[in-house]
N, C-alpha and C positions, 0 to 999 in steps of 0.2 A: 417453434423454437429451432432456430438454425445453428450451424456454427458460428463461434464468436470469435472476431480478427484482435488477439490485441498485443500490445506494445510493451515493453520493460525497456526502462533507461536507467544503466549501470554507470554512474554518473559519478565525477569529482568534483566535491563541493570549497568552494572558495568561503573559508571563516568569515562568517558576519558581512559579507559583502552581498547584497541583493541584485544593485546592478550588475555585476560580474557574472554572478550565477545565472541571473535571466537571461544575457546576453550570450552566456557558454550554453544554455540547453537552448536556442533558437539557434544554434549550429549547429546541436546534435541531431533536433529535430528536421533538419532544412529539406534533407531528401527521403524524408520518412514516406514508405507509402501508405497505402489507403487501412486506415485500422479504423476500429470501435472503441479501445479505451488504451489511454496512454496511463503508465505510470511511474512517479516520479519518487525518487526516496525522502523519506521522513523529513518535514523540518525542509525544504526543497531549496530554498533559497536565501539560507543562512547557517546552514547543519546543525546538528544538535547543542544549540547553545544554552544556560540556563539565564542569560541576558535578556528577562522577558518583555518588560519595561522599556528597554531600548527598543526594541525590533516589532514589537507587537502591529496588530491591524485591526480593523476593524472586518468585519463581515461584508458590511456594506461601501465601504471603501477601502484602496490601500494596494501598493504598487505589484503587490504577490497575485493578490486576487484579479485585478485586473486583468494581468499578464495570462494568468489560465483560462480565465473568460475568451480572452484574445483568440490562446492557440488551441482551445478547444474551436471557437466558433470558423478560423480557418481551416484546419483539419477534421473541423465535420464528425469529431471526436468525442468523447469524455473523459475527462482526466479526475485522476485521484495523486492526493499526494497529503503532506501534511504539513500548517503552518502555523507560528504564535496568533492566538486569537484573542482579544480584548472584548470580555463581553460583563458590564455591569461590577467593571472596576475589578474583574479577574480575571486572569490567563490561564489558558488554554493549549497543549496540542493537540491542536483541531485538524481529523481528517475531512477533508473536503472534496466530495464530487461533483466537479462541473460538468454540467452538460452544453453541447454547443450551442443550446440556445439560451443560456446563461444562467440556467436555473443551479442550485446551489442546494445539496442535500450533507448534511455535516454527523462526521462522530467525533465526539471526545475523548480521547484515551482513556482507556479505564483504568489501567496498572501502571502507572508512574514512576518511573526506575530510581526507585533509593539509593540505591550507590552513585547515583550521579547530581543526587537531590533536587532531581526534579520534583519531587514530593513537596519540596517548601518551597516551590519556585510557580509550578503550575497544579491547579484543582485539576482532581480526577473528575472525565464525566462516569455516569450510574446506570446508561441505557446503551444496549445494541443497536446501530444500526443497518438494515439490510434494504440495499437498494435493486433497480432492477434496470434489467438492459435487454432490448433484444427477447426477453422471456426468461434473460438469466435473472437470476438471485441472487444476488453478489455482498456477502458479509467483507462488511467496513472493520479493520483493524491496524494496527500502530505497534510497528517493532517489541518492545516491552511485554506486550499483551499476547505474544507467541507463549510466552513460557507460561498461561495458566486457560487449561485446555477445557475446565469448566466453563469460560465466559464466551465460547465458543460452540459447545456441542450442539451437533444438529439433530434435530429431531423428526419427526414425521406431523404433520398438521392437517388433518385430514386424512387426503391418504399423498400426500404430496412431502417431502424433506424443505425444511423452512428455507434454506439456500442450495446453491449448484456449484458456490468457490467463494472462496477467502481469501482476500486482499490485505499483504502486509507490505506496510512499507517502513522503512529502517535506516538507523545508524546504527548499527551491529558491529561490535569492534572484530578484527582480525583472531583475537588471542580467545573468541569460544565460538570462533567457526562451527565448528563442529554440531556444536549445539544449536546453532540458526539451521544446519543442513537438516540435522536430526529432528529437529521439533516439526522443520515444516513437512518434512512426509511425515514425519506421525499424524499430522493434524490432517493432508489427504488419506490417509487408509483409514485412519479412525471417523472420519465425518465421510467417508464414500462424494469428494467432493474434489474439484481442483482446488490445487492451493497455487496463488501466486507470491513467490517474496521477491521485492527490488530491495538492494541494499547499496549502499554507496561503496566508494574506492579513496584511498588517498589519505592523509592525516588530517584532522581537525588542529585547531588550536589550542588544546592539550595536548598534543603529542599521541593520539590514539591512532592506530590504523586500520585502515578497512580494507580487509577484500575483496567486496562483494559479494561475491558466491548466488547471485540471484539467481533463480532458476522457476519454470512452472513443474510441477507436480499432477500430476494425474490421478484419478480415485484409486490407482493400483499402489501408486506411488511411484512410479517410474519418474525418471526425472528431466527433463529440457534445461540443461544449463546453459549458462554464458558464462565466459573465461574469468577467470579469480585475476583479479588487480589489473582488468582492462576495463578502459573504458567501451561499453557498447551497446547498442540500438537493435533491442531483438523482436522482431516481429513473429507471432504464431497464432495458429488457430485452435480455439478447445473445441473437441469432438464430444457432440452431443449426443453421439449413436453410442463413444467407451463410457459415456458417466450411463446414459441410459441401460448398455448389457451391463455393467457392473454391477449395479445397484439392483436390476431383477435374480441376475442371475447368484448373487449373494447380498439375500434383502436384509444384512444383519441392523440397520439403525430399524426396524420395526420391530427386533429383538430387546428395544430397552426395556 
């Protein structure tokens, strides 16, 4: 287990428009350099809309998935992000991790934001998914599902913590910032884990605005942000030697 190179794209999403938005992160991405996992906010290429019936895709085909197949398999990458998914005549906000050689590991949201009725618009999925990179463990999650810290907690399995970092990615409105900053280090000190959140920039087609606020998280909780209501492309590395001394040197998840 080495260090892990990875990417956040603090990104403004064009309403309901797919070409637009694929065509604005293949600019963002253009002079990206050398990373392990890119990621991209909630919903990536159409923002958080409850239009699911229009925009929806399939798994197995469909102009989203393609496009991430594409720029993982040029960038040598893997990408995580989240998109309407059509599967047995129901939708989905399906996270999805592409690997560059096209393989395809998926979570479904579990907590579906009722104030925005995504509850009657898309099925919650029932199962955690934690995938692996490099010898990381990397817990798959979905904006919403920051604020219930039960469907999250880490544990010890063996003598090992079932993950190493939590991936969220988001439409987080500007007006409970705070609460996106807040929740995501609490969810690093309390799981002894990184946390990563991307969150978008810009107004949706409701009138909602976003600041981003994306930032990585360290098991201490320290924070690596990027600038609130800029668009930008942050590349860093997670240190496997801070999660390794933190975790011995205060081995509280063996305390549950």
């Amino acid at each position: 287990m080495q260090n892990l190179t990875v990417t956040l794209v603090q990104a403004e999403q064009v309403w309901e428009d797919k070409t637009a938005n694929l065509k604005h992160y293949e600019t963002l991405l253009n002079r990206l350099p050398d990373t392990e996992l890119i990621l991209l906010p909630e919903m990536f290429h159409t923002s958080f809309t409850m239009n699911a019936a229009t925009h929806a895709e399939k798994l197995s085909e469909g102009e989203g998935i393609n496009w991430l197949k594409k720029i993982a398999q040029e960038k040598q990458s893997c990408m995580y992000t989240s998109l309407i998914i059509e599967e047995n005549n129901e939708y989905y906000n399906m996270g999805v991790f592409v690997r560059w050689d096209g393989t395809i590991e998926t979570y479904a949201k579990r907590k579906t934001f009722g104030l925005a009725g995504e509850d009657e618009c898309f099925k919650a999925g029932e199962i955690e998914q934690i995938v692996e990179l490099k010898g990381w463990k990397l817990q798959l999650q979905i904006c919403y599902d920051l604020r219930f810290p039960e469907i999250v907690r880490n544990r010890i399995i063996g003598d090992t913590p079932a993950y190493d970092v939590i991936l969220y990615v988001a439409n987080w409105p500007e007006k409970r910032s705070m609460h996106w900053k807040s929740l995501l280090q609490a969810r690093a000190i309390e799981n002894q884990c990184y946390v990563l959140g991307v969150n978008r920039i810009g107004k949706d087609g409701n009138g909602l605005v976003y600041s981003g606020d994306s930032g990585i998280y360290d098991p201490l909780g320290e924070i690596d942000s990027l600038t609130s209501y800029v668009e930008q492309v942050k590349t860093t590395q997670l240190d496997v030697n801070l999660l390794k001394t933190t975790r011995n040197t205060l081995p509280f998840l063996k305390d549950q």
